[in-house]
C-alpha atoms as an extended CHARMM CRD file, in Angstrom:
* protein
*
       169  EXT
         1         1  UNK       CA              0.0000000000        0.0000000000        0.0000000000  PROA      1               0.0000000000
         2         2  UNK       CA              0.9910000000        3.5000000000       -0.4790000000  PROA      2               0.0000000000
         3         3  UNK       CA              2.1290000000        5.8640000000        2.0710000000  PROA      3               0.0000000000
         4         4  UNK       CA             -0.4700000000        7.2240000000        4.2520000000  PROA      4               0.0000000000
         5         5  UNK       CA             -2.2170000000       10.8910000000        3.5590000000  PROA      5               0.0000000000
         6         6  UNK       CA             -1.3390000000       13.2140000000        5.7540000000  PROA      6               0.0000000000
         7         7  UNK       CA             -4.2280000000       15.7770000000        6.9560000000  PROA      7               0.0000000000
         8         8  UNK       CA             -3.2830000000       19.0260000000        5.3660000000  PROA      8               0.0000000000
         9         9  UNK       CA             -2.2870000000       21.8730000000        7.8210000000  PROA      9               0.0000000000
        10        10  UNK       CA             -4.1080000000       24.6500000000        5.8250000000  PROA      10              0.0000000000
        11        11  UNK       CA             -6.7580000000       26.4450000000        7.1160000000  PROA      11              0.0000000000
        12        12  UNK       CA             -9.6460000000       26.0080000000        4.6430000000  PROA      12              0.0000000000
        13        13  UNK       CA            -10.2070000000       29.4730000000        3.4060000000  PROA      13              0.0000000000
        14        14  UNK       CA            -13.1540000000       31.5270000000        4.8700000000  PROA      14              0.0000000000
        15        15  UNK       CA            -16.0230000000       32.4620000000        3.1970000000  PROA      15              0.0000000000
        16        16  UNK       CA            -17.0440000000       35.7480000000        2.1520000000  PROA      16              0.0000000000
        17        17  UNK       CA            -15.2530000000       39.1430000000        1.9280000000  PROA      17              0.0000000000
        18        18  UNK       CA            -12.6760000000       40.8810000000        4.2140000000  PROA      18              0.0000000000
        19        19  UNK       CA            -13.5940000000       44.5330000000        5.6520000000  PROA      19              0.0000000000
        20        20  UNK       CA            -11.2070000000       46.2420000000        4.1120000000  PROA      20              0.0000000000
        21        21  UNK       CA            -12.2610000000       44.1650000000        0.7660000000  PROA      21              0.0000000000
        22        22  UNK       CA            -15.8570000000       45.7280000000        1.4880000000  PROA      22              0.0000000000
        23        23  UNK       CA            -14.3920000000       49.1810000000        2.1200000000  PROA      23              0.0000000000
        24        24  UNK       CA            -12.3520000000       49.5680000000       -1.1130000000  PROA      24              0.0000000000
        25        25  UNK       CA            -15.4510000000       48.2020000000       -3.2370000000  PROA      25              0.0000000000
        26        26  UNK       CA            -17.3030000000       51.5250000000       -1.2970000000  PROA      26              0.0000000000
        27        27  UNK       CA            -14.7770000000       53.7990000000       -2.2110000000  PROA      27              0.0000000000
        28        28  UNK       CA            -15.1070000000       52.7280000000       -6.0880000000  PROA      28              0.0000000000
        29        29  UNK       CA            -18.6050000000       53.0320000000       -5.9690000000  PROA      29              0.0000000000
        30        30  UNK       CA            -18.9060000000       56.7170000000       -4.2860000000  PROA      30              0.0000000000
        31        31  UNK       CA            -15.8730000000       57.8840000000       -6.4760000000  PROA      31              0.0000000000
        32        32  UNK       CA            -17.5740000000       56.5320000000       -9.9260000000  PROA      32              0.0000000000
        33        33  UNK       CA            -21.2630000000       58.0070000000       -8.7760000000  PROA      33              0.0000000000
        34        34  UNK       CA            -19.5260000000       61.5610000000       -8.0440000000  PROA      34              0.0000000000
        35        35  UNK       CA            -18.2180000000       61.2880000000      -11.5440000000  PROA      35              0.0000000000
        36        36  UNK       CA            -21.3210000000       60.3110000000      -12.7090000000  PROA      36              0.0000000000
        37        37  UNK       CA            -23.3710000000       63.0510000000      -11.2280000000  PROA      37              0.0000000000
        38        38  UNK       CA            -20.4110000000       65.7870000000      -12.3990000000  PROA      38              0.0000000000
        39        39  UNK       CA            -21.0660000000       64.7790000000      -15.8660000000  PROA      39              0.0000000000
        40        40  UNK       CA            -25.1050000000       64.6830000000      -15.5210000000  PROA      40              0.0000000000
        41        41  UNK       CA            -24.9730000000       68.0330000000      -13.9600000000  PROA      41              0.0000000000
        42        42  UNK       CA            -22.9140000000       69.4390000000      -17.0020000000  PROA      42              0.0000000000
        43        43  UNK       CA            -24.8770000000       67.5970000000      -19.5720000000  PROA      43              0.0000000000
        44        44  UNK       CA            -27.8940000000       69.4230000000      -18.4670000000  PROA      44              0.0000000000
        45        45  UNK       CA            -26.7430000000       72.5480000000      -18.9460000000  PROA      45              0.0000000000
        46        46  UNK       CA            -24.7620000000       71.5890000000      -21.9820000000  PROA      46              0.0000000000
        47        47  UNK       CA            -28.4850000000       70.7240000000      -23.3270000000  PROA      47              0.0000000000
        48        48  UNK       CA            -30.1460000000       73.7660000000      -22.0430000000  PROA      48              0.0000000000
        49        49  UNK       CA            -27.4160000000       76.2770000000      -23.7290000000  PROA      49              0.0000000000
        50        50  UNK       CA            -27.9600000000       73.9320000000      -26.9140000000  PROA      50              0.0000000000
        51        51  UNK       CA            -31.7580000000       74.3400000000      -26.4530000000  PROA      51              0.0000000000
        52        52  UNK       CA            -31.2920000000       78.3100000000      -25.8010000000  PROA      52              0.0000000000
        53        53  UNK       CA            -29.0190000000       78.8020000000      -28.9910000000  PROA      53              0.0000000000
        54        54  UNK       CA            -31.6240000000       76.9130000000      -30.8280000000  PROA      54              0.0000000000
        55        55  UNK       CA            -33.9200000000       79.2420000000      -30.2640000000  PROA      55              0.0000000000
        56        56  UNK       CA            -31.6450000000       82.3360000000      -30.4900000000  PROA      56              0.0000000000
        57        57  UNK       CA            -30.9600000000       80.8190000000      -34.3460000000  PROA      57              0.0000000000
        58        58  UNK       CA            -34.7390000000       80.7660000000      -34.7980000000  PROA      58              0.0000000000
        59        59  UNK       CA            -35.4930000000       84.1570000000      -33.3960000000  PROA      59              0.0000000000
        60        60  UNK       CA            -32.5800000000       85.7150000000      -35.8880000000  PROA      60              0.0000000000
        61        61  UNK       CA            -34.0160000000       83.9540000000      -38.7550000000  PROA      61              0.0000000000
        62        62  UNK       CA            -37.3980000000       85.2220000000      -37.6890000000  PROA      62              0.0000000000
        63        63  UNK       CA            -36.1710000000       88.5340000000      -37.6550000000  PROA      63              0.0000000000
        64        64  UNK       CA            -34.8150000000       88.6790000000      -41.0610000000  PROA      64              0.0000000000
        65        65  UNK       CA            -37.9530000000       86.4550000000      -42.3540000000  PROA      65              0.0000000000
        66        66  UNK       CA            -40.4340000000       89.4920000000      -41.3910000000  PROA      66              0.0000000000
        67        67  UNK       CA            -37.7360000000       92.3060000000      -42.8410000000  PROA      67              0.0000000000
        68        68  UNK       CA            -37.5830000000       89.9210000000      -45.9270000000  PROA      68              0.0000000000
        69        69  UNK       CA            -41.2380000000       90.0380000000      -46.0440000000  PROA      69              0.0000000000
        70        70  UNK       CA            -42.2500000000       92.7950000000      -45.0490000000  PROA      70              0.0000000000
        71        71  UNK       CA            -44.3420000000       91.7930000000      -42.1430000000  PROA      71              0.0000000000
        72        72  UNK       CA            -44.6050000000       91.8980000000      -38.5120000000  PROA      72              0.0000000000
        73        73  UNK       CA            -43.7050000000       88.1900000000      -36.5860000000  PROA      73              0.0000000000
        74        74  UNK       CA            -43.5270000000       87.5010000000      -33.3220000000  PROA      74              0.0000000000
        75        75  UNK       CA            -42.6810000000       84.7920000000      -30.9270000000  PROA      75              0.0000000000
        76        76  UNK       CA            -44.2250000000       83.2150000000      -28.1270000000  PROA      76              0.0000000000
        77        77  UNK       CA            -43.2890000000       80.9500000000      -25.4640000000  PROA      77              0.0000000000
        78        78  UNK       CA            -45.7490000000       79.0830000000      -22.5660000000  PROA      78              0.0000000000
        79        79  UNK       CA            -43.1840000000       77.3210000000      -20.4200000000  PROA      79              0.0000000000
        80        80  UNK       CA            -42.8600000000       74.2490000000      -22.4190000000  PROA      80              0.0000000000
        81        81  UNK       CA            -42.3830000000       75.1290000000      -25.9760000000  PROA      81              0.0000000000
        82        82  UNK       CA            -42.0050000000       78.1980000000      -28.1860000000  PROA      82              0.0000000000
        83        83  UNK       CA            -44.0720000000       79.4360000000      -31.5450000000  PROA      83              0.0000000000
        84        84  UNK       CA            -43.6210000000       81.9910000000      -33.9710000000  PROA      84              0.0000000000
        85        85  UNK       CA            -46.5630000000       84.3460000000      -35.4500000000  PROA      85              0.0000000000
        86        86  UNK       CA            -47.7440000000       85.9770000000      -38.1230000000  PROA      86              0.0000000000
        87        87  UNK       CA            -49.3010000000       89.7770000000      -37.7900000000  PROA      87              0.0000000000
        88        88  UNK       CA            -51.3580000000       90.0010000000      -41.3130000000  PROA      88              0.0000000000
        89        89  UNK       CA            -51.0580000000       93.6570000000      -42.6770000000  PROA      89              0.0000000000
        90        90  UNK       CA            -54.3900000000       95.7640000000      -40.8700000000  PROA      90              0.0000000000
        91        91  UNK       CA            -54.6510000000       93.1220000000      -38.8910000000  PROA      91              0.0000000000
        92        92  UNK       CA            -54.5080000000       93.1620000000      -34.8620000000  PROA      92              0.0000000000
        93        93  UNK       CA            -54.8040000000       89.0220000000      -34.7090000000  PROA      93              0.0000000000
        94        94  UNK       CA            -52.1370000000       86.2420000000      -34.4780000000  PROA      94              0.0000000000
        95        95  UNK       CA            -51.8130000000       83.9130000000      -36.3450000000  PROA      95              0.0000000000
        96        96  UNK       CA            -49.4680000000       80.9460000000      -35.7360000000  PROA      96              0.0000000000
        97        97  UNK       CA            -46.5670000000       80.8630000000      -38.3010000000  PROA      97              0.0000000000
        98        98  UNK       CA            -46.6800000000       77.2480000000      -40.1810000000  PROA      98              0.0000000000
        99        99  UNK       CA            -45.1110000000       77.9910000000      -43.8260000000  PROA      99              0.0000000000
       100       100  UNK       CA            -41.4350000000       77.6300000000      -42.5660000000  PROA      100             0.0000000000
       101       101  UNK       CA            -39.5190000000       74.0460000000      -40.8780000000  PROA      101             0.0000000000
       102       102  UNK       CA            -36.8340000000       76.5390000000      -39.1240000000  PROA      102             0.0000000000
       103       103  UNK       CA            -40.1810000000       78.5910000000      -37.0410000000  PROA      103             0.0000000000
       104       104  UNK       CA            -42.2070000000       75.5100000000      -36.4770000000  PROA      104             0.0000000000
       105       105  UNK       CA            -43.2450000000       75.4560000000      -33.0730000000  PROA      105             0.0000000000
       106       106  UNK       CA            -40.7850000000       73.3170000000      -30.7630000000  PROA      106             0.0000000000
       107       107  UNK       CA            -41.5050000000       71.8740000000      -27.5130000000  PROA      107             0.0000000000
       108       108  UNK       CA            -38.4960000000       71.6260000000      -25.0290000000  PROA      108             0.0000000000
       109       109  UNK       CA            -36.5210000000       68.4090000000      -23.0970000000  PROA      109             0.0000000000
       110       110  UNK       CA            -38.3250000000       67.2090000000      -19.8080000000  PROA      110             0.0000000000
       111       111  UNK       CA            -37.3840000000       69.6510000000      -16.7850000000  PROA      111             0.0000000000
       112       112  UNK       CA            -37.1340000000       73.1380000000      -18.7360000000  PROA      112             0.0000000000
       113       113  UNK       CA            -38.7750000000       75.7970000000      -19.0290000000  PROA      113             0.0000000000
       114       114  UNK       CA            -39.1840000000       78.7090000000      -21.2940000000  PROA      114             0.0000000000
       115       115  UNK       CA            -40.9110000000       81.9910000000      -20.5380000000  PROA      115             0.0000000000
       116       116  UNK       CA            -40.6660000000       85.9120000000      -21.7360000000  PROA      116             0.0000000000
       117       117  UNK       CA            -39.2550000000       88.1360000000      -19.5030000000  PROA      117             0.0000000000
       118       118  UNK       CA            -39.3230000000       91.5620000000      -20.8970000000  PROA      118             0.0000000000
       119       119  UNK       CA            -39.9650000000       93.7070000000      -23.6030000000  PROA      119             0.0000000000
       120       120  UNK       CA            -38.4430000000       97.1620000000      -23.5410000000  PROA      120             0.0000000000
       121       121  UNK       CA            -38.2600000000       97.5500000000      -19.8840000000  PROA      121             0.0000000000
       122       122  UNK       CA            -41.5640000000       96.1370000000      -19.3320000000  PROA      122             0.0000000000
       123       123  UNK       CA            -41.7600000000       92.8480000000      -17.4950000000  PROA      123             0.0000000000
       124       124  UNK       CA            -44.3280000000       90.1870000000      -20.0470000000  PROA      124             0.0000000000
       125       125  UNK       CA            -46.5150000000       87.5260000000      -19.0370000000  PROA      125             0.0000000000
       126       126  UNK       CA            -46.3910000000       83.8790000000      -19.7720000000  PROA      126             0.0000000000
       127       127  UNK       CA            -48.8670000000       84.4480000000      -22.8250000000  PROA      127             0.0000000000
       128       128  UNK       CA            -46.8700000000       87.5890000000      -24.4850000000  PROA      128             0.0000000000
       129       129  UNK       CA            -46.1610000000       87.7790000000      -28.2510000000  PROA      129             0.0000000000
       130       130  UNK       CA            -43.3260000000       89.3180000000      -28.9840000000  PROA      130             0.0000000000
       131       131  UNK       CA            -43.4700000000       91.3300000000      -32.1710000000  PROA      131             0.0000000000
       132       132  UNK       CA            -40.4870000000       91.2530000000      -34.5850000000  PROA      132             0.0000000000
       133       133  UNK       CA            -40.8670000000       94.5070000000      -36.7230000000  PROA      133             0.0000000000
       134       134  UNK       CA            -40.6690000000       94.5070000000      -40.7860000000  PROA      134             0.0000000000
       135       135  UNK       CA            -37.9290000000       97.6800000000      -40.0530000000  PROA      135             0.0000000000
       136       136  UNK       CA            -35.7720000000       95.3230000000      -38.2170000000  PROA      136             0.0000000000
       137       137  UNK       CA            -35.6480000000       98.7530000000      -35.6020000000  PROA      137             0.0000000000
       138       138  UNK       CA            -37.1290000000       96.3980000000      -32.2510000000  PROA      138             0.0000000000
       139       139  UNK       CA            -37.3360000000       97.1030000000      -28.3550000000  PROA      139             0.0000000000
       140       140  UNK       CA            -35.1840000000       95.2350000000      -26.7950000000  PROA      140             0.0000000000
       141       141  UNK       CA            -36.2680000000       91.6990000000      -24.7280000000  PROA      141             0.0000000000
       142       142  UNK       CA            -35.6020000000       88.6700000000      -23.0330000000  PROA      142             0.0000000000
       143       143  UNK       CA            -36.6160000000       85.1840000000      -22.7580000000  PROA      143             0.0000000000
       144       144  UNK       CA            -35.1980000000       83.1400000000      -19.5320000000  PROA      144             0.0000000000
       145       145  UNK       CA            -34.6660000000       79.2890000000      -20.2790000000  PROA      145             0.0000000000
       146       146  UNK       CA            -34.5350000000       77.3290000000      -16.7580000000  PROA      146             0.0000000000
       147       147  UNK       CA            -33.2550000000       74.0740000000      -16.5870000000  PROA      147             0.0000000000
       148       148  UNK       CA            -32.4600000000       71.9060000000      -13.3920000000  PROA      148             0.0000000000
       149       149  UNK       CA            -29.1500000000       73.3610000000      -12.6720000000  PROA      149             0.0000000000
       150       150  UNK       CA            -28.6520000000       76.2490000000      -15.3510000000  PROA      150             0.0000000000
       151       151  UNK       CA            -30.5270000000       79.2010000000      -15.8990000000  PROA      151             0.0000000000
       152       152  UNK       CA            -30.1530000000       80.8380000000      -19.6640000000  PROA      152             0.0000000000
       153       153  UNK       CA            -31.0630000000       84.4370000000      -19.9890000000  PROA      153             0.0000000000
       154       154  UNK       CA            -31.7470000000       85.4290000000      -24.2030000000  PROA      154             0.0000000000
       155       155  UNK       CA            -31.4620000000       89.0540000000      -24.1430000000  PROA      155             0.0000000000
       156       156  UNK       CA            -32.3590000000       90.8160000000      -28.0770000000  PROA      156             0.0000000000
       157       157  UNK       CA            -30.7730000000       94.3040000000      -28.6690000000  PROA      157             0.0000000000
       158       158  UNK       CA            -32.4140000000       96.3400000000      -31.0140000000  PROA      158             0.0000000000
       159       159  UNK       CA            -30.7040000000       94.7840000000      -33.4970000000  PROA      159             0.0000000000
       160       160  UNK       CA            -32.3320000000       91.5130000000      -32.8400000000  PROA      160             0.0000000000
       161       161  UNK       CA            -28.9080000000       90.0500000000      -32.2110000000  PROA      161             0.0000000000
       162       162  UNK       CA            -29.4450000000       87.6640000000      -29.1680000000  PROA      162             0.0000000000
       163       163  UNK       CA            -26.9420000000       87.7280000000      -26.4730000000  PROA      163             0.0000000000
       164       164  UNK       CA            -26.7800000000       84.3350000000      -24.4720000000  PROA      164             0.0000000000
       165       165  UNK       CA            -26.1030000000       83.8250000000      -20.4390000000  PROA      165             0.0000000000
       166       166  UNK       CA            -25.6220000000       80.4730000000      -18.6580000000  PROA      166             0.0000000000
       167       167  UNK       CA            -24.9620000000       81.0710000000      -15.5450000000  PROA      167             0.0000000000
       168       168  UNK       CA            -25.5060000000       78.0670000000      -12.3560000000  PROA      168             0.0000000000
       169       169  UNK       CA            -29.1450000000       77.5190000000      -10.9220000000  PROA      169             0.0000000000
């Protein structure tokens, strides 16, 4: 017969994980979610100045469209999605604007908003057209985009160039 087994002297290895195993597995996870919520935080206001120069591009294109045409537009916004408008010559009703893709009316991303602010140096309410003039001579106003964490202030000159702010909500 063959020589006789000898019982092993190891230890048979515990189950489970050490503490310090446990701890280093915590510190990955809360250094990868504070990464994670640094990027989500800047992609949201990455999207709401992409949103806000959107809408700067339409409002300049409006501008010129009415000059061009020799009508009055104007733009609106409730909150939740802007629309352009149409001002027929003589007349004192809006119509909404449907002839061109760029003025369509455009509803924003989940969690912003999008609301007039002022129109000369008069404060507007949510359901304010603003009018873009056939002269291209307008007052000057502002439209405030809010997002979660970045507000966007769209201030016109006279002009009708649009002047963009992102500053931290």
């Amino acid at each position: 017969m063959g020589p006789l087994a000898q019982p092993s002297l190891r230890r048979p290895a515990p189950a489970g994980f050490t503490l310090v195993e446990i701890l280093v597995v915590l510190v990955i996870l809360a250094i990868g979610s504070g990464v994670a919520i640094v990027a989500y935080d800047a992609s949201d206001r990455d999207r709401a100045s992409r949103e806000a120069h959107r809408f700067a591009g339409a409002i300049e294109h409006a501008a010129a469209l009415a000059q061009v045409r020799a009508e009055t537009l104007g733009v609106s916004a409730d909150g939740r999605a802007w629309r352009f408008w149409r001002r027929p010559a003589g007349g004192d009703q809006w119509l909404p604007l449907s002839d061109d893709d760029v003025l369509s009316p455009h509803t924003l991303p989940a969690a912003m908003t999008l609301t007039p602010s002022t129109y000369g140096a008069v404060a507007l309410d949510l359901r304010a057209i603003v009018p873009l003039r056939p002269t291209g001579r307008n007052e000057p106003f502002s439209f405030v985009l809010d997002a979660r964490n970045a507000r966007v202030v769209l201030a016109a000159d006279p002009l009708n160039r649009i002047a963009i702010t992102v500053s931290p909500r």
